[in-house]
KETORVO-623284 format. One record per residue (C-alpha): residue number from 1; residue in three letters; x, y, z. Coordinates in steps of 0.2 Angstrom, whole numbers. Layout:
# KETORVO-623284
[node NUM 'ALA' [X Y Z]]
...
This chain:
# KETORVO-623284
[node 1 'UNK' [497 1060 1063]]
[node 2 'UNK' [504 1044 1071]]
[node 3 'UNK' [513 1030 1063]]
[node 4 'UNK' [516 1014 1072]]
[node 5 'UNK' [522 997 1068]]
[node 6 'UNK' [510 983 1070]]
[node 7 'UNK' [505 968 1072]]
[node 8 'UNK' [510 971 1091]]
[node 9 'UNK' [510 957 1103]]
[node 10 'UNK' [493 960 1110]]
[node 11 'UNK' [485 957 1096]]
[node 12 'UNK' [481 939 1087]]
[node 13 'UNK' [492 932 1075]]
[node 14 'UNK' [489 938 1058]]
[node 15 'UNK' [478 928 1048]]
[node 16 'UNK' [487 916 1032]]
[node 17 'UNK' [503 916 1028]]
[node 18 'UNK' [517 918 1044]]
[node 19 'UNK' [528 926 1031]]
[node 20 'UNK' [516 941 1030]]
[node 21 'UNK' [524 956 1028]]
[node 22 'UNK' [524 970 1038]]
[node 23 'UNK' [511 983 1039]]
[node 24 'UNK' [515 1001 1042]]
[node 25 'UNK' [500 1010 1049]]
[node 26 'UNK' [496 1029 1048]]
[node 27 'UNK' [483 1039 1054]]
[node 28 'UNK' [479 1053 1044]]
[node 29 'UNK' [464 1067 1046]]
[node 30 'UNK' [458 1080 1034]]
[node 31 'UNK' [449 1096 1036]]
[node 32 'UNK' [430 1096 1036]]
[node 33 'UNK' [422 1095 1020]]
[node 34 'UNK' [411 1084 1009]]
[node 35 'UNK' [415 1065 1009]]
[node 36 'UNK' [425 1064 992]]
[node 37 'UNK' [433 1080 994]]
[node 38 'UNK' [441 1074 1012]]
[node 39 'UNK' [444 1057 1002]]
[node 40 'UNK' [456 1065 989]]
[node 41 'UNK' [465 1074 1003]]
[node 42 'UNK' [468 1058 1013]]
[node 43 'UNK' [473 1048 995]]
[node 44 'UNK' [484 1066 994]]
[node 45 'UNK' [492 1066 1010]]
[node 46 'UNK' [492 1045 1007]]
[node 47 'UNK' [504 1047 994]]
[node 48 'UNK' [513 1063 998]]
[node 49 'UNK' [517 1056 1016]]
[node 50 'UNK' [522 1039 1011]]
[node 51 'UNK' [536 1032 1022]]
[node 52 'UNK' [547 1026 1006]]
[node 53 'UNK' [542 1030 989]]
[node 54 'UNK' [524 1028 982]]
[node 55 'UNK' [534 1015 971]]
[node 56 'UNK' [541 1004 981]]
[node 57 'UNK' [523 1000 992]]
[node 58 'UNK' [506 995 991]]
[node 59 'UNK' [494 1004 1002]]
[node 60 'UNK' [476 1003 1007]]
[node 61 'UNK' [467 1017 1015]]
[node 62 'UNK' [451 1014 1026]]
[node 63 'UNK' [439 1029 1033]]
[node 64 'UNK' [440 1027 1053]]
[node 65 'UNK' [422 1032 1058]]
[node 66 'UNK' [407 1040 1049]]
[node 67 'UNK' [407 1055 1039]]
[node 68 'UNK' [398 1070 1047]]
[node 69 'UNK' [395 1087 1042]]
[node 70 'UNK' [408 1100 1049]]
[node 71 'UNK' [417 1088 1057]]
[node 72 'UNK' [437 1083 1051]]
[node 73 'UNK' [438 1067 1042]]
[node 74 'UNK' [451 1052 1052]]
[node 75 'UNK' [457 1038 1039]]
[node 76 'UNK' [470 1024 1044]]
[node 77 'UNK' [483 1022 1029]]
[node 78 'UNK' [492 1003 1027]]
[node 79 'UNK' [507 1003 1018]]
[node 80 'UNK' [518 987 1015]]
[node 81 'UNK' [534 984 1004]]
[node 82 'UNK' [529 980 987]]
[node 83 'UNK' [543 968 985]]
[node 84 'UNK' [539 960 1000]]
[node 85 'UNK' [522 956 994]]
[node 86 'UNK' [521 935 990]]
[node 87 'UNK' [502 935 989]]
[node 88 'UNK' [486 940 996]]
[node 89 'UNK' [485 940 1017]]
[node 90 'UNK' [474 947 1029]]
[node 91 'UNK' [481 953 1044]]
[node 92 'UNK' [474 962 1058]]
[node 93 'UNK' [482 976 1063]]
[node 94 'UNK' [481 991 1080]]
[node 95 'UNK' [473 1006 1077]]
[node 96 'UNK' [474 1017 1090]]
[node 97 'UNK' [470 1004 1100]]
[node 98 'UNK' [456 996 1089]]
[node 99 'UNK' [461 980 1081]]
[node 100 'UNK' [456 981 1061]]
[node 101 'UNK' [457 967 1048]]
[node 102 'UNK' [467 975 1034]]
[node 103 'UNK' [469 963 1017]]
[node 104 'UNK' [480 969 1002]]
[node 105 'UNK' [480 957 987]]
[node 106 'UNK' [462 949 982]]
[node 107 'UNK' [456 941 994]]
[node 108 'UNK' [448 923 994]]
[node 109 'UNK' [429 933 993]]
[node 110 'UNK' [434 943 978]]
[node 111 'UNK' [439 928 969]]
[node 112 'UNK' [423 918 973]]
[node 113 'UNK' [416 934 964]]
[node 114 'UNK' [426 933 952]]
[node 115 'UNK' [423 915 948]]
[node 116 'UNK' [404 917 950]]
[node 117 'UNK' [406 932 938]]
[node 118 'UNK' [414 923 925]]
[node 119 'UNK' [402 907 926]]
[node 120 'UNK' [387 919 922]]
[node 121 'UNK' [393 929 909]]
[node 122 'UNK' [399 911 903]]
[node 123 'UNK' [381 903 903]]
[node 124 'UNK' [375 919 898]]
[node 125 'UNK' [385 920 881]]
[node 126 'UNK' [380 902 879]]
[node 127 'UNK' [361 904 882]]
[node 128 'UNK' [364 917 867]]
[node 129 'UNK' [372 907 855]]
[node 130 'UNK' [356 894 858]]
[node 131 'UNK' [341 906 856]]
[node 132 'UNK' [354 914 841]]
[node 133 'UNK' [352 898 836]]
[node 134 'UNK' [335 892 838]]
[node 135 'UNK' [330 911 829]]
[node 136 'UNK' [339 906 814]]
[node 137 'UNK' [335 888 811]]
[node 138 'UNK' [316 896 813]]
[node 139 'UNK' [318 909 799]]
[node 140 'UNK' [329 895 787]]
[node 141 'UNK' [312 885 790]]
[node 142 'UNK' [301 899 783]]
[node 143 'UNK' [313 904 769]]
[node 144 'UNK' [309 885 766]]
[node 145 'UNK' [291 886 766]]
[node 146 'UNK' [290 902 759]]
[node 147 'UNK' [301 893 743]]
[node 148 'UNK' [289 879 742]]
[node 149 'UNK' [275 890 741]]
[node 150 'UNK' [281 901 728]]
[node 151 'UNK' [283 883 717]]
[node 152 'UNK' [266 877 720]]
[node 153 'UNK' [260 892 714]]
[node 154 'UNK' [271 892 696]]
């Protein structure tokens, strides 16, 4: 296991905000195994091996490579300091010498979801309400006619 502190200087600046804070990385491997058994020893060993508290950070853990069978799994941990957290960023951070993009917060693309999410279930409710409404104003109709009928029979 190996922690380092990044962004170093050979990497680009990080991307938004300058005020990012700083991202801890940790490389963490786990015995072979299936995928979601090797995941919950890397959330394990995640919080377990935590530099500070689990508390006090936020942390984002990524798988570094495919899974294979009978092969140990490798997963890079990111921790930064919960209070130092202002708002979402992305960042791109070393990882045993491969620069990864790491984001914590939600990110401009989930938002965009988020938004496109909530419009459709939006038009969605209303599209309801106007066949709810169509459906009754056609059985009012032929309670109506049925009325009527009835009284030109009597």
């Amino acid at each position: 296991m190996s922690i380092s502190l990044a962004p170093d200087e050979d990497l680009p600046p990080p991307v938004g905000a300058p005020d990012n804070p700083q991202v801890l990385v940790r490389v963490v491997s786990t015995p072979p195994g299936m995928p979601w058994e090797q995941t919950r020893a890397a959330q394990l060993e995640m919080r377990h091996g935590a530099p500070l508290p689990i508390a006090d950070l936020m942390h984002k853990m990524v798988r570094l490579g495919r899974w294979r069978p009978g092969q140990p799994g490798r997963f890079a941990v990111f921790y930064i300091r919960a209070r130092e957290f202002r708002g979402p960023f992305e960042t791109l951070v070393d990882v045993e010498g491969t620069p990864t993009k790491v984001a914590f917060g939600a990110g401009v693309e989930q938002m965009r979801r988020a938004r496109i999410t909530g419009l459709a279930v939006l038009l969605l409710v209303v599209s309801g309400l106007i066949i709810g409404a169509g459906v009754a104003m056609a059985l009012n109709a032929r309670a109506q006619a049925s009325t009527r009928l009835e009284t030109a029979e009597l």
